[in-house]
N, C-alpha and C positions, 0 to 999 in steps of 0.2 A: 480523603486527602492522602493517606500514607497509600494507600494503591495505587494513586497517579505517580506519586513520589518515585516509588518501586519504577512502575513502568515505562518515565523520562530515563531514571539510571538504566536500567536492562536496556532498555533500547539504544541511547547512548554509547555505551558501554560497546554491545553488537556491533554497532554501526563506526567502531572506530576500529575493527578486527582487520578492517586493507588494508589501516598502514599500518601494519605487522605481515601481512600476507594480501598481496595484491589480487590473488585469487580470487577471494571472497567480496571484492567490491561489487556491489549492489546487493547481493544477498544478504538482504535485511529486512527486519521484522518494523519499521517505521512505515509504509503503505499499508499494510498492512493492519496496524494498530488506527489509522487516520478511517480504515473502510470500514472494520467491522465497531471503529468508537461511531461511526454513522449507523448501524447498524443496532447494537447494543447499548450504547451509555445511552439514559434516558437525565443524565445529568450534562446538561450542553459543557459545565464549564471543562466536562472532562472533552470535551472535542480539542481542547488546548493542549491536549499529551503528546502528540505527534509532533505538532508547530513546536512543542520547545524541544523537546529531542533532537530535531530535525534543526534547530539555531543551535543550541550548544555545541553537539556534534561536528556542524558545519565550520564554526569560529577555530576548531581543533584541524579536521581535515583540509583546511584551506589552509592554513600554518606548515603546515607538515607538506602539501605537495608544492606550494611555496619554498621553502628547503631544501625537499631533496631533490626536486624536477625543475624551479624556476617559472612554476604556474598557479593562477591566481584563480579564482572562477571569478566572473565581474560580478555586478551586482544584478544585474539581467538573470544570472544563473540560480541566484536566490530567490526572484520573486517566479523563475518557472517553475522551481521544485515545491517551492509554496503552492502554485495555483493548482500544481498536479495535484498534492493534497488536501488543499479544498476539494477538488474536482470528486476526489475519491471519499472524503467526508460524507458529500452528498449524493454521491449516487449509494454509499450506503443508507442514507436515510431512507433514500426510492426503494434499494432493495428491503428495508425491513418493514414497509407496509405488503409484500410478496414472499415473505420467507419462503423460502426453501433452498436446501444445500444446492442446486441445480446454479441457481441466481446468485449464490455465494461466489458458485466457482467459475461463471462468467462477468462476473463484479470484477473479481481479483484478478481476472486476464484482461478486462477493460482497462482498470488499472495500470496494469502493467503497461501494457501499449500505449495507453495516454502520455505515462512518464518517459517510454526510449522513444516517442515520438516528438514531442513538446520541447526536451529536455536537449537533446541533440541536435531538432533543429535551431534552437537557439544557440549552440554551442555554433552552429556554420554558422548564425549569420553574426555572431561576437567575435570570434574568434580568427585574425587574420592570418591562422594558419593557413583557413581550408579558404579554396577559390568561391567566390561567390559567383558557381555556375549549379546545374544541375550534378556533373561530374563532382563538386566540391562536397554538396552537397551529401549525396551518396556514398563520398569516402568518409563525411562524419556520423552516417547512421551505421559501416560497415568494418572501417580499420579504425578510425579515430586517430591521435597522434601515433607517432612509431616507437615514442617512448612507455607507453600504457599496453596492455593486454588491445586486442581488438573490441572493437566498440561490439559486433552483434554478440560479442562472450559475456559483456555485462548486461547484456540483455535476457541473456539463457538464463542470469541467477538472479536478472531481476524475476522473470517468471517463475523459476524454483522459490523463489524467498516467498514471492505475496503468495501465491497456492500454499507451501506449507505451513509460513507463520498464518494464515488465513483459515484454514483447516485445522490450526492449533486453536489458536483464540477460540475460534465458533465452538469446538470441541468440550475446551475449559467453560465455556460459559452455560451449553446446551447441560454440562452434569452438574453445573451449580442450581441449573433449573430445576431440574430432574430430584435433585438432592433435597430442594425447598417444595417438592412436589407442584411447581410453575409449568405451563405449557411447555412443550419442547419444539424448536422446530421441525421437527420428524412429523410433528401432527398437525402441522399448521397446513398442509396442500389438503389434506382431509378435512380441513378445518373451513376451507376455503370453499369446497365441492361441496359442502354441506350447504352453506350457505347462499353460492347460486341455486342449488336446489331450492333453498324456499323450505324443505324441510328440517325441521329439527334433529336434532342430531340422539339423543332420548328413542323418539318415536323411530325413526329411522333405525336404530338398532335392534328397538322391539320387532321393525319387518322383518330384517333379519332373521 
């Protein structure tokens, strides 16, 4: 319990660093924590770490660009960020019957693409800023409003955020293995050719 605790606040916390510095929006470690809790927690209730991070956080950053910009996300913008990470929950569950860092780090870039793709195009079609044409369209996956950074900029740290929180996590978790003398992912693609083989992996090293 006190690690999911931890992990709501840290993320949280992170994920509230744009309104201090608009730079760092989307680079953050909540995709991230939702793919590899698909991946890792073998306690489903911890699959809820993300989902509340990801509402606390939100109740705060919608206040705040409410304030200083005069913008709301609707409630539409809620349940895509939500279903992004569901979407990412369970493709981590697929990846962790396949471990291998390979799958990790096309997980994290599926990810990524699900969310500036899902996420923005629901912002064109809420959003009567942009024209509900194709043109409209493409200005909300590329500049976004004129008052915000451009839209493909928070896309670049959406991609930086899940690769590196994502290579962090799996990192912490493969030396907590390693530490309990637990399989490691590193051995699991070996683990797997052994196993189409049909050969045992014992006997197989004795041919060796």
């Amino acid at each position: 319990m006190r690690v999911a605790l931890v992990l709501i606040l840290l993320a949280t916390a992170y994920r509230l660093l744009p309104t201090m510095d608009l730079s760092l929006a989307n680079f953050s470690p909540l995709m991230a924590i939702a793919f590899c809790g698909g991946v890792y927690f073998r306690r489903r209730w911890m699959w809820l770490v993300p989902f509340a991070a990801l509402f606390v956080s939100d109740l705060y950053i919608n206040h705040f660009y409410a304030r200083e910009f005069g913008y709301s996300w609707p409630v539409s913008g809620f349940i895509a960020r939500n279903a992004c990470f569901l979407a990412a929950l369970l493709l981590g569950v697929w990846v962790a019957r396949r471990k291998s860092w390979l799958w990790l780090l096309n997980g994290s870039l599926i990810g990524a693409l699900l969310f500036y793709f899902v996420t923005n195009t629901q912002s064109w079609l809420s959003d009567p800023f942009y024209a509900k044409s194709l043109a409209g369209w493409w200005q909300a996956m590329t500049v976004g409003h004129p008052e915000f950074p451009p839209t493909i900029y928070f896309f670049r740290n959406t991609i930086f955020g899940d690769v590196l929180f994502t290579g962090f996590f799996a990192g912490v978790m493969e030396w907590i293995a390693q530490r309990k003398g637990e399989p490691s992912l590193l051995d699991s693609e070996e683990e797997t050719e052994d196993e189409e083989s049909g050969e045992p992996v014992e006997e197989k090293a004795q041919a060796d």
